[in-house]
Structures are given as structure tokens and as C-alpha cells.
N, C-alpha and C positions, 0 to 999 in steps of 0.2 A: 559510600558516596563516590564516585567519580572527581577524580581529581584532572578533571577538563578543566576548570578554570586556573587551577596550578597558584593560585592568591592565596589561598585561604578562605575564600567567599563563594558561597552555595553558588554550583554552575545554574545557569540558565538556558533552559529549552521552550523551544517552540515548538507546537505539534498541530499540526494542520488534520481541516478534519476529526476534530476530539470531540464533537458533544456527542458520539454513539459506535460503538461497535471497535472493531480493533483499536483506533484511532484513540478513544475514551480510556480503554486495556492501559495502552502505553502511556500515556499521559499521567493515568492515577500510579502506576508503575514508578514513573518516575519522579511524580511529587513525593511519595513513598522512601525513596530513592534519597530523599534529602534536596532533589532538585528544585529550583522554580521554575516553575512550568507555566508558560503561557498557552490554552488551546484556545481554537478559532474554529468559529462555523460561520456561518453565512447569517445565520440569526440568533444570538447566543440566548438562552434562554433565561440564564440569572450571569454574575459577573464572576463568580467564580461559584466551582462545583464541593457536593460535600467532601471530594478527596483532596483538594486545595489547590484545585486547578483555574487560574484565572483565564477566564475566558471572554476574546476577544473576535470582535467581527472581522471576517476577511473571505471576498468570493476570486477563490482562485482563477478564474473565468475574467479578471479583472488588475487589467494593472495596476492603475488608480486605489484597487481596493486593499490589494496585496502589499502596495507601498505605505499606504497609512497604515494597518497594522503592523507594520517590521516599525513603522515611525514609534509608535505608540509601546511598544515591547522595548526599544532603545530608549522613550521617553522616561519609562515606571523603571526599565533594570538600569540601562546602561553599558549594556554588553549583551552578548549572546554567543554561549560556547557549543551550546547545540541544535540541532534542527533536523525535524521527524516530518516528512514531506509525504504525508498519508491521506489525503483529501482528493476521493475520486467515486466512480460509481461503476454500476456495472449493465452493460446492454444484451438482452437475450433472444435470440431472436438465430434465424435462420438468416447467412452472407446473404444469399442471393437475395434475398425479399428485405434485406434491410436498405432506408433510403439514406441516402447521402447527406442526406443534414444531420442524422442520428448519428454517423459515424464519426462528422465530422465534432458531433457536440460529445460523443466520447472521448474524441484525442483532446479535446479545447480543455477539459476537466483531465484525465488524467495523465496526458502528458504535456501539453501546451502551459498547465499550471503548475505543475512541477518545477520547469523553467522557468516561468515567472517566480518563483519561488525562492530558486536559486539564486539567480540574477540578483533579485534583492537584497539577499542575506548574507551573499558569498564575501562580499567589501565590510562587515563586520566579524564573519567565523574569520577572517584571514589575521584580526588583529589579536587575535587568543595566542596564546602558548599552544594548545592545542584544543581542533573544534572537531566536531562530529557534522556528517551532513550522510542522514539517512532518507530512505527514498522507499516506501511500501511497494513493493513488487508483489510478485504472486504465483505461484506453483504454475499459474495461467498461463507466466510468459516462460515457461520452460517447454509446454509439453501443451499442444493446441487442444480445444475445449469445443467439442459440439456444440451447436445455438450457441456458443459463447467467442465467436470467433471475434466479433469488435472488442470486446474485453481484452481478450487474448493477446491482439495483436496492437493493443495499447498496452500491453502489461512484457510482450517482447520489446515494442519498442522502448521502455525505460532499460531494461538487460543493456543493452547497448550504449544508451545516452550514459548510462550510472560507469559502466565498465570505460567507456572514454573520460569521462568525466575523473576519475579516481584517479586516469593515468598524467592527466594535463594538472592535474594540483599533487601530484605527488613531493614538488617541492614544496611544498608549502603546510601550513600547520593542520589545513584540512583531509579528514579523512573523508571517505565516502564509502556506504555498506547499503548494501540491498537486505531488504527481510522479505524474505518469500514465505507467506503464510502457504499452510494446504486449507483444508478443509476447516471450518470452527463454527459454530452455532453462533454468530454474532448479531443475526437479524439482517445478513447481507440478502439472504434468498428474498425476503419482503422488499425489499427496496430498491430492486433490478428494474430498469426501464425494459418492460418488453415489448419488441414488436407487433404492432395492432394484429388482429386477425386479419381487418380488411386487406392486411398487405399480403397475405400467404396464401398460397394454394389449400386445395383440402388436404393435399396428403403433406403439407410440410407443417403444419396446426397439430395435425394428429402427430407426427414424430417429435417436436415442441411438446407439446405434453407430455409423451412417452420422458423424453429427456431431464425434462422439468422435473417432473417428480422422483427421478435418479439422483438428481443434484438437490433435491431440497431433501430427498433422506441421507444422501455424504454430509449435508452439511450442519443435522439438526446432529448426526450421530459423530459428529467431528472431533478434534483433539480438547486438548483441559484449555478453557482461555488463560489459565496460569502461564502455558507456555509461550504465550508473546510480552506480557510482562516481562518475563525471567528474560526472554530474548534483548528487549531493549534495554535491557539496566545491563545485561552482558556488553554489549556492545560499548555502551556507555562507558565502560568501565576498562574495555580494552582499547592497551593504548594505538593496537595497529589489528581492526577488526577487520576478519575477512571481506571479500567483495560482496556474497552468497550472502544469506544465512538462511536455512530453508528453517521453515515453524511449522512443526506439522506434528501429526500422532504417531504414535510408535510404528502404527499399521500402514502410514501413507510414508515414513522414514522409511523404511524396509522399501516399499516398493520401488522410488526414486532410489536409495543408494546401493540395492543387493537385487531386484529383480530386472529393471529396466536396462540397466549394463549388460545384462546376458543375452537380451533379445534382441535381433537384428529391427531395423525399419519397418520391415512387413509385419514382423510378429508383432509389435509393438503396434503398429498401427487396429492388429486383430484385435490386440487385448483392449486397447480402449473402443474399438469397437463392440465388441459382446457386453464389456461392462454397462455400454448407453443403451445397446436394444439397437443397435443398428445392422443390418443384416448387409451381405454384399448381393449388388446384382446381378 
């Protein structure tokens, strides 16, 4: 168990984001863990899950909502030594043909709510001996992503927010860690907002498909969900966790830490190019 709370008494985490998919991973991870966990959706389906996860409403997208759940989490524990800031979504779609309120209700959910997030929670991790404040990144914001460029560059923009973030509370009892998942079968490819037809030309629908179905075979053939559990109970457990942490498969490890450092700009740009099907003109 993580000795975040430094008492003697089971730390407490919150995980935003947890009735499905990675979100759910980490949470049962860390009930597992000996932790109490509190997770949050927007519509909680029962009050706590079979891995003993109590689950509490909260829409990121929402001051008001966000602050009554951190209220309600201090109400039942009392404290909070950690917090897994993983409630977000994903928009697919071709830049050019996407409209400006999609992109804008991407950053609102994954980075606008992040900081809400923070905000709320930071004036209780500050009162621990020592707290955790992690933040779901994504291999996305490393290394930009065809049709997935608003994801992307909501998932760069936390790289940056998290990396300032970590250096401005370095006095202080909180840490801050990014988890950069890769690829995983978690049901994230179902649940992509994508861009209507009626907004794309014919030939940018037809390369959307083409792409679509590149990224829903990476992600059905993706790494063990084991490894983002093991990731967050690591983290948990380390008193001074890196900023990083990529989560990915052996085969998507290799690429990021042994192939892509040898390839200049251009090359690297080839290579994710031929892997999407995308031709130069």
C-alpha cells in the first residue's frame, strides 16, 4: 500500500472518469492497492462498483459539479492523499472540417476540466505529508495523430500544463505525474465523438475511414490492460514519480524509446505516414 497518507490510515484517492475504461483500470488498481478510492462519472450507475470503488457524481465540464464532489469525498473520508485526473474524451475527425464548438467542447472536457480539477483539490493534497496529483495524458500529446488532431492537441496541451504545474508545487508536499497510455482495447475507439459526414468533403470521409479503421485495429490489438493498473499503484507508491510515465506494449515501448530517437523530423513524419495510409502529394 502506498504510504501517501504517512498516518497509518488507508490513503484516499479520487479518480475521475472511472465508471469505464482506463479510468475504471486505475481505480479497481487501486482499491486493490488497499486504497479508498473514490470514482466519478457524470451519471454513476450504482454507489460503489464490485471492485470497491465508491462512486460519486461529478461533470468535469462544471464548477459547481466538481466542487460538490471534492465536498462530498472530504465529507465520507476526510482527507485526500491522491488524485487521478483521467475524465476526458476523444474527437475524430479531420482539422480542417472540424467546427469550432467541437473543439472547443474538447479542451472544456479535457483540459479546462482537468484544472477545475486541480483547483479544487490542490488546498486539500497540500495538507498531506505527501499527495499525488496525476493527470491521464496520452502517447497523443507526444507525437500528433491523423483525424485525431483535437485530441492531440488537447492531450499536448496537459504535457505542458502538468510539466509547469509539477515545477510551481515543487515545494510543496505535492507531486505531479503524467500517464501516457499507447494503444489498449479499453472501448475508447466506440466512444470517439466524430465528425458528421455532412462536414467533410468526399475525399477527406474516404481518408477518415481509411484512418479509422488503422486506429480501431492498434487499439483492439493494444497492450495488456494490466499495465496501467501496475502503472498507477507504481506511481502511487513512488515517493518522487517521474513527470512521464508512458503505458504502452512492448511493441509501442520499442518504437517511442529505441526507434523514433534515430529518425530525423522528416523520416518520422514518413513513418506515421505509411503506417495511416496516407500518401504525399
Amino acid at each position: 500500500m502506498t504510504k501517501g497518507s504517512n498516518d497509518g490510515q488507508a490513503p484516499v484517492a479520487l479518480v475521475t472518469g472511472a465508471s469505464s475504461g482506463i479510468g475504471r483500470i486505475m481505480a479497481a488498481a487501486l482499491a486493490a492497492d488497499g486504497h479508498v478510492v473514490f470514482g466519478t462519472s457524470r451519471a454513476p450507475a450504482a454507489t460503489e462498483t464490485d471492485d470497491g470503488v465508491r462512486m460519486i457524481a461529478m461533470d468535469v465540464d462544471s464548477d459547481a459539479s466538481v466542487d460538490r464532489a471534492v465536498a462530498e469525498v472530504l465529507g465520507q473520508a476526510g482527507r485526500l492523499d491522491m488524485v487521478v485526473c483521467n475524465a476526458g474524451f476523444g474527437v475524430m475527425g479531420p482539422i480542417e472540417d472540424t467546427p469550432a464548438e467541437l473543439m472547443i467542447a474538447q479542451f472544456q472536457t479535457n483540459v479546462f476540466g482537468v484544472h477545475r480539477v486541480c483547483r479544487a483539490v490542490l488546498p486539500l493534497l497540500r495538507q498531506r505529508p505527501v499527495a499525488k496529483l496525476v493527470v491521464t495524458g496520452s502517447m497523443a500529446g507526444m507525437v500528433g495523430l491523423p483525424m485525431q488532431g483535437m485530441y492531440s492537441a488537447s492531450k499536448f496541451a496537459l504535457e505542458g500544463y502538468c510539466e509547469t504545474l509539477r515545477l510551481e508545487l515543487r515545494d510543496s508536499p505535492v507531486r505531479v505525474a503524467l500517464i501516457e497510455p499507447g494503444d489498449f482495447p479499453t472501448g475508447f475507439t466506440a466512444s470517439r465523438r466524430m465528425i458528421p459526414d455532412a462536414e467533410m468533403s468526399a475525399a477527406n470521409r474516404a481518408k477518415l475511414a481509411r484512418v479509422s479503421a488503422i486506429v480501431a485495429e492498434d487499439e483492439s490489438n493494444g497492450g495488456d490492460l494490466a499495465l496501467l493498473g501496475e502503472a498507477i499503484v507504481r506511481i502511487a507508491h513512488d515517493p518522487s514519480p517521474p513527470l512521464r510515465n508512458i503505458v504502452a506494449s512492448p511493441e509501442q515501448m520499442e518504437l517511442v524509446e529505441a526507434v523514433r530517437p534515430t529518425l530525423s523530423p522528416d523520416e518520422w513524419e514518413g513513418f506515421m505516414a505509411e503506417h495511416f495510409g496516407i500518401e504525399a502529394a
